[in-house]
C-alpha positions in Angstrom: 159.0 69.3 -4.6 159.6 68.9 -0.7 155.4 68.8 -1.1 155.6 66.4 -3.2 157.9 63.8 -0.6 155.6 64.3 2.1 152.6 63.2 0.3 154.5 60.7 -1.2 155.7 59.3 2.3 152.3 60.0 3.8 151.2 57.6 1.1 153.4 54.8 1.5 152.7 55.1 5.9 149.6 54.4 4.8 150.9 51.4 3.5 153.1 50.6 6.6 154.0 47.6 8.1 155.4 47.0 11.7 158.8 47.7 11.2 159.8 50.4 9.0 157.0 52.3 6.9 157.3 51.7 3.3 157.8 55.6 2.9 160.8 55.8 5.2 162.3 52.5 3.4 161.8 54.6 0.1 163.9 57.5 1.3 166.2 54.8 2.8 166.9 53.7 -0.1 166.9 57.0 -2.1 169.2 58.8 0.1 170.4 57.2 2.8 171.7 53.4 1.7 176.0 53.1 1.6 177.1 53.3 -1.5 173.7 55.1 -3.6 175.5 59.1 -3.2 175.5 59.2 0.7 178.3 60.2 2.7 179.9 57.8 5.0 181.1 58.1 8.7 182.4 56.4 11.3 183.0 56.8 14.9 184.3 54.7 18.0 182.9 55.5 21.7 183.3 53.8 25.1 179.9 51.8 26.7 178.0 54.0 28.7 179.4 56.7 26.6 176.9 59.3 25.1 176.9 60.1 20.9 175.2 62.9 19.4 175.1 62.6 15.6 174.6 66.0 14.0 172.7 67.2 11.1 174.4 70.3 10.4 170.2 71.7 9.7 170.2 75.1 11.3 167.2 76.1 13.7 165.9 78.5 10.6 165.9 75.6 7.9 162.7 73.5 7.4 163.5 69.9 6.6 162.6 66.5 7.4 164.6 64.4 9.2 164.3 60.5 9.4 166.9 58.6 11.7 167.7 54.6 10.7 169.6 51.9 12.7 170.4 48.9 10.8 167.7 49.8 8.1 165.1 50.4 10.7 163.5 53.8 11.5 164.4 54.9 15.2 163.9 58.3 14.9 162.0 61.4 13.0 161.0 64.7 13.0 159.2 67.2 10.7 160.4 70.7 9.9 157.7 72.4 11.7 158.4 70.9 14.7 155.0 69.9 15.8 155.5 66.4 14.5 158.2 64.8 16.5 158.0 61.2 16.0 160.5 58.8 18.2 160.3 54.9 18.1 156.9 54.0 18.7 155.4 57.2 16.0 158.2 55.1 13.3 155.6 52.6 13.8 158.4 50.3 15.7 157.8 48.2 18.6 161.7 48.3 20.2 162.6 48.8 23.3 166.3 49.1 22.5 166.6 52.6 23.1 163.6 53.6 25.6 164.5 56.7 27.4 168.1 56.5 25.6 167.2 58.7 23.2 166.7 62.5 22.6 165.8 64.2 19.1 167.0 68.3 19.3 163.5 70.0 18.4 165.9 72.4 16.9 168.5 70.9 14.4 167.1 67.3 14.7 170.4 66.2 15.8 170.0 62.2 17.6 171.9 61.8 21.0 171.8 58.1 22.5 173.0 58.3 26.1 174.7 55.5 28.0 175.5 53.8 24.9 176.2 50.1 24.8 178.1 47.2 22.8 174.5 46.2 21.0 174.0 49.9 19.6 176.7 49.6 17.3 175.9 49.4 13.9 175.2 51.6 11.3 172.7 54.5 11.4 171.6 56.3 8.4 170.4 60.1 8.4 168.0 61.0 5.7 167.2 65.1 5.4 164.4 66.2 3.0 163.6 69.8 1.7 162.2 71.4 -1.0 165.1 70.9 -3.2 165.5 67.3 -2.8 166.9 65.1 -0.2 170.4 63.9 1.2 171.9 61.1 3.2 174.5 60.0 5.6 175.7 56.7 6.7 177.7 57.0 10.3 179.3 53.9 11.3 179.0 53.7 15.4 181.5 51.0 16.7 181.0 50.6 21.3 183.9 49.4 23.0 183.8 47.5 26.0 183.4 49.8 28.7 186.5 51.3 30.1 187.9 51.0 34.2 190.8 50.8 36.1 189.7 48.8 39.3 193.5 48.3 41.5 190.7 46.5 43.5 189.9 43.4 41.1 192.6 44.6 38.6 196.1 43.5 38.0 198.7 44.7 40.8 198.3 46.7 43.9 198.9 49.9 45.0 201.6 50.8 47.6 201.4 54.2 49.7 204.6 56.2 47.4 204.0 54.8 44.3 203.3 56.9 40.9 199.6 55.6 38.9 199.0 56.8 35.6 195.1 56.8 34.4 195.7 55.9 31.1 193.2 57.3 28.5 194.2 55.8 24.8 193.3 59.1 23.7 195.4 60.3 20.6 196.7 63.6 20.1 194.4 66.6 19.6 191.2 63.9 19.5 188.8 65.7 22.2 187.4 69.2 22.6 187.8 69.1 26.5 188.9 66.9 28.7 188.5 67.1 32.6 189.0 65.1 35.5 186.9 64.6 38.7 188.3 62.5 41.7 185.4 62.1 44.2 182.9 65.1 42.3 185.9 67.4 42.4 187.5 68.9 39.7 191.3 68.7 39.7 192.8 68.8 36.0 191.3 70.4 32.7 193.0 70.3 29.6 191.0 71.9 26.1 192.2 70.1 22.9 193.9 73.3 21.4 195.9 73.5 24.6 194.8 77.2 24.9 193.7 76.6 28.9 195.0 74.0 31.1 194.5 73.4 35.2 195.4 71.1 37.3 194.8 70.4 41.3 195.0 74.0 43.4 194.7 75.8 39.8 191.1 74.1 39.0 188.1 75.4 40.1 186.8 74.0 43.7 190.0 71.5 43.7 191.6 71.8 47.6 195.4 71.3 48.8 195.2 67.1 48.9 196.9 66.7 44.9 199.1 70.0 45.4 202.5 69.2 43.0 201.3 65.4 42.6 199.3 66.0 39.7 200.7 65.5 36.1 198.5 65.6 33.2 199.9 64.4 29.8 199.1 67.0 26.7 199.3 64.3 24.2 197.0 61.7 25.6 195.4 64.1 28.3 196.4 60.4 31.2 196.7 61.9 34.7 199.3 60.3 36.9 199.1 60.8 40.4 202.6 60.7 42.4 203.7 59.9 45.6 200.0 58.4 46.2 199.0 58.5 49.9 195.8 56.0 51.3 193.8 59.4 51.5 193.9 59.2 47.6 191.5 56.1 47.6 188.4 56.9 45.6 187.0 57.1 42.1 188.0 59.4 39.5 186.4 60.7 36.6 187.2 61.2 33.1 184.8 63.1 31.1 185.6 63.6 27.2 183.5 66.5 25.0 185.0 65.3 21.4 183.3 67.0 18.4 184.4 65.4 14.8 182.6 66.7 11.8 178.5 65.5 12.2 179.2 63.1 15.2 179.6 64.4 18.7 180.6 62.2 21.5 180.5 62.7 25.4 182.2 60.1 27.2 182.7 59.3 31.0 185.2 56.7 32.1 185.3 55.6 35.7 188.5 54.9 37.7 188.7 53.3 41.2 192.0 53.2 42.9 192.2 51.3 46.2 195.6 52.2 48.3 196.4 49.7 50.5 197.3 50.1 53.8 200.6 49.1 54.5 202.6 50.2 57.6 205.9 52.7 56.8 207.6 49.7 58.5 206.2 47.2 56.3 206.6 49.2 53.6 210.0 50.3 54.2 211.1 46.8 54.3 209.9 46.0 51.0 211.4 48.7 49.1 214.5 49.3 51.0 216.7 46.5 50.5 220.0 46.4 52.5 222.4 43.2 52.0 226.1 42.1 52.6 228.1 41.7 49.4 227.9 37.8 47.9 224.3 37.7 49.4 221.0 37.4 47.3 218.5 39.8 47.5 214.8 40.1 46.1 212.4 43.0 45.1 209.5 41.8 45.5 206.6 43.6 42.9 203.5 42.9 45.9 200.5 40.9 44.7 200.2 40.8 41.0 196.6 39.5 39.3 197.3 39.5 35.9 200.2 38.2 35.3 200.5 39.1 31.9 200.6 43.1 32.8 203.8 44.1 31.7 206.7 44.6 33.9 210.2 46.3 33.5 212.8 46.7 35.7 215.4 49.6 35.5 218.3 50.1 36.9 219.7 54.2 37.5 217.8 54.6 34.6 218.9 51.3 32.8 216.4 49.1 31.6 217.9 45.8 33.2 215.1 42.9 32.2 211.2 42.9 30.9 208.4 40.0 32.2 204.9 39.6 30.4 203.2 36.5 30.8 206.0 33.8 30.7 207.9 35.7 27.9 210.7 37.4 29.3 214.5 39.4 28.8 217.1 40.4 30.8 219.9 42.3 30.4 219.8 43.5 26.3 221.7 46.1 27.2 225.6 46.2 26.9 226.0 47.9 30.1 223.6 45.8 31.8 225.1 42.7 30.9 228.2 43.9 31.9 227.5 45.0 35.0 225.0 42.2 36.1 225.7 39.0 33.8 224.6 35.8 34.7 223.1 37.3 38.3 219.7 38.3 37.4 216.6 36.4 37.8 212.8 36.8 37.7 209.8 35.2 38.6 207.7 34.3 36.0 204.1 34.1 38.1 204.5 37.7 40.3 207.5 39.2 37.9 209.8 39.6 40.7 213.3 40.5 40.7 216.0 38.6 42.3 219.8 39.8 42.2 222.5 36.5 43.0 225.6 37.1 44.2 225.3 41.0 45.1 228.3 43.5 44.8 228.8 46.9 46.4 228.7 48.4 42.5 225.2 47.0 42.9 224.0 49.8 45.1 221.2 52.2 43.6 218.0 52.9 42.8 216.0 50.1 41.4 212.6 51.0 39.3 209.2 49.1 38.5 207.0 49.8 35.9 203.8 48.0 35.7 201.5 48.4 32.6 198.5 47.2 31.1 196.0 48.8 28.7 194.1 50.8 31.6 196.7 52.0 34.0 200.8 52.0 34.7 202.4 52.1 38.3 205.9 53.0 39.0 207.3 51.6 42.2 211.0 52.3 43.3 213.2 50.3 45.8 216.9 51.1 47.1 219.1 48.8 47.5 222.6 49.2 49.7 225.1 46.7 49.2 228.0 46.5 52.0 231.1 45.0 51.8 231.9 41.6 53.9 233.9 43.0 57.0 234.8 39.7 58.1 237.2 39.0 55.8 238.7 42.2 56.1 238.7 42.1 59.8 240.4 38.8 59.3 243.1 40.2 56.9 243.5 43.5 59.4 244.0 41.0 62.5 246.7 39.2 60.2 248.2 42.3 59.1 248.1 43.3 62.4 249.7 40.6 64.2 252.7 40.5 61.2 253.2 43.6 62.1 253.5 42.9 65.7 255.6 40.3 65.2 257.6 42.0 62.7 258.2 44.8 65.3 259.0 42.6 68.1 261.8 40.6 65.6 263.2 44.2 65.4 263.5 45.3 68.4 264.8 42.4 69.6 267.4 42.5 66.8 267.8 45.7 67.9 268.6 44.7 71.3 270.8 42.2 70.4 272.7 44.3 68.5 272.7 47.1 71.1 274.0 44.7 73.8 276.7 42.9 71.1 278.0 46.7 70.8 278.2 47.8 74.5 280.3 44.7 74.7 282.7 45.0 72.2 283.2 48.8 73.5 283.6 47.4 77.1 286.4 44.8 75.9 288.0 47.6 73.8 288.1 50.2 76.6 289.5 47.1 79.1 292.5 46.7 76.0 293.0 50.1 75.7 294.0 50.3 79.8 296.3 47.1 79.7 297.6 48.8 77.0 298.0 51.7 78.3 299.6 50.3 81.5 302.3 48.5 79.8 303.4 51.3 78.3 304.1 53.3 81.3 305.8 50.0 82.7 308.2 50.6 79.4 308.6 53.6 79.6 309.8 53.6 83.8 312.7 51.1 82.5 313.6 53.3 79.9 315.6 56.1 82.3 317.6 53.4 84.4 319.1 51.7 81.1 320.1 55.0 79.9 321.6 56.4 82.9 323.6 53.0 83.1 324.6 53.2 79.5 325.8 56.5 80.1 327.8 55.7 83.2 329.8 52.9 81.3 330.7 55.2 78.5 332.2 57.6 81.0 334.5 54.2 82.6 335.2 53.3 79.2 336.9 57.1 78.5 338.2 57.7 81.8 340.6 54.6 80.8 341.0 55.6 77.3 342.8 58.4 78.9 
């Protein structure tokens, strides 16, 4: 049978034109065409990603293998091994994929390196044997090519701030995942979980990320905390997935650019310090894209949301309770102004920026103070009532004092004229009696 193909295909190369060979159309057709008994996958990858599609043909099998990309014959190889036909041996003149391509002598298994947006399409796998042939149809779709640039991306980064690579990887996707920042290796993570690292625990990594490193288990994004200018460089993603026949390397490039801002200038931008009924503003920094989402929190509440010119403020009860009416934002850099500022206003203020490559948390403290002139004006008041007061007192006091000593004075002074005119009295008193007793002694001396 499998005899039978070959000569068969040997035939119709005889009858070849120059695009695909009559013979390969006919086993295109046979075995490999969507919808005629094949079976059909599909797979997305990153530009300048690398996809191995698999045969599943172990090194002991003899087949044939033919490799198709939109109906035209890239790629084949014969299950001896000493034919090995790539591009120009299909009888194509295409440079698409010159030095792009590598065929496994082995399993016959296709890997295109440094994939881009024009190789997707649909490539068909045709295997032939002795007992017939078979057929695949893999769907290969090439996104745009994947970087986070702080550079000539949407917002800066500010010495302190949290960045989060994000990935868009969804749970359990990739076999391994590791990241590189500058050639080193500072976080792995295997899809099963079963062995993780990150910074000091990786191999060769040094002190520099020791307890900034956090690497997500669901979506395998590294965010970097408390960033410092010395972690300005380019980090590496590199993604080993493996999903049934289709295998996929992928290496994603991020370049974060600190920039250098004093710890005075900085300091001023994210601590805030204001006198309560002033206005104060915290400022985001420069901002590129202005349709990067940006939300504000406040201890934790989210307080109001920006993206593009569509924006909300205070959906929460609490929020609008505690802020209502006295929040505003700037619709071009997403900035956040508080009107009218009370001491309840005091806190930690948060900023998350995030777009579909990376997110950056920024925090800011604000202190609010009470107005002291008003109460110094009210103590001064208080203070000179009080004086007053005291002073109306102790003159009263005074008054009363002196009123007293006076009235004692006159009643000691009545008390001795008093006292005087009853020991005048009391002188007379004798002499009356002794005269009164002298005539009643006359008056019985004549009586007699």
């Amino acid at each position: 049978m499998r005899i039978m193909m070959l000569l068969l295909i040997s035939e119709r190369e005889a009858e070849g034109t120059e695009h695909t060979a009559p013979a390969e159309a006919w086993a295109l057709n046979l075995w490999g065409s969507s919808g005629v008994g094949s079976d059909e996958e599909s797979v997305s990858v990153m530009e300048r990603d690398s996809v191995t599609l698999h045969t599943g043909v172990k090194t002991t099998q003899k087949y044939d293998v033919i490799w198709f990309f939109n109906k035209t014959c890239i790629a084949r190889i014969s299950g001896n091994l000493s034919y090995i036909p790539i591009n120009v041996l299909c009888n194509i003149d295409n440079e698409r994929f010159r030095d792009r391509m590598v065929l496994d002598h082995q399993t016959g298994s296709l890997t295109i390196m440094n994939i881009t947006n024009t190789d997707s399409g649909e490539y068909n796998r045709v295997l032939l044997n002795s007992s017939g042939g078979s057929g695949t149809v893999i769907s290969v779709t090439v996104n745009v090519f994947f970087i986070v640039d702080t550079d000539r991306g949407s917002v800066s980064v500010m010495e302190g701030d949290s960045v989060t690579l994000l990935t868009g990887i969804q749970t359990n996707q990739p076999e391994m995942i590791k990241w590189y920042f500058n050639g080193f290796q500072i976080a792995v993570i295997t899809g099963d979980l079963s062995y993780t690292c990150t910074d000091v625990q990786c191999k060769d990594a040094d002190e520099r990320f020791r307890d900034r490193l956090k690497l997500d288990h669901q979506t395998v994004s590294l965010t970097i905390m408390n960033i410092t200018n010395t972690d300005s460089g380019l980090y590496q993603l590199e993604i080993n997935s493996r999903r049934g026949s289709i295998s996929t390397f992928s290496t994603r490039i991020f370049i974060v650019v600190v920039s250098g801002v004093s710890a005075a200038e900085r300091d001023e931008i994210k601590r805030k310090s204001v006198k309560e009924g002033e206005s104060v503003t915290l400022y985001t920094g420069e901002i590129k894209n202005p349709n990067d989402l940006k939300m504000w929190y406040f201890n934790e509440t989210l307080i109001a949301e920006i993206t593009g010119d569509q924006s909300k403020i205070c959906t929460d009860v609490r929020c609008e309770e505690r802020f209502r009416d006295r929040l505003e934002l700037d619709h071009q850099t997403g900035s956040l102004t508080i009107t009218n500022t009370r001491t309840t206003d005091s806190g930690d203020y948060k900023l998350n920026i995030t777009s579909g490559r990376f997110s950056i948390k920024r925090s800011f403290s604000v202190s609010v103070t009470a107005d002291r002139t008003g109460i110094y004006a009210a103590v001064s008041a208080v203070l000179m009532f009080l004086v007053a007061s005291a002073g109306l007192i102790y003159f009263c006091k005074c008054h009363s004092r002196r009123k007293y000593i006076k009235t004692q004075q006159s009643h000691q002074s009545n008390a001795v004229e008093d006292s005087s005119s009853n020991q005048s009295v009391e002188a007379n008193t004798p002499h009356e009696s002794s005269s009164n007793q002298t005539e009643s002694e006359a008056a019985s001396e004549t009586l007699t």
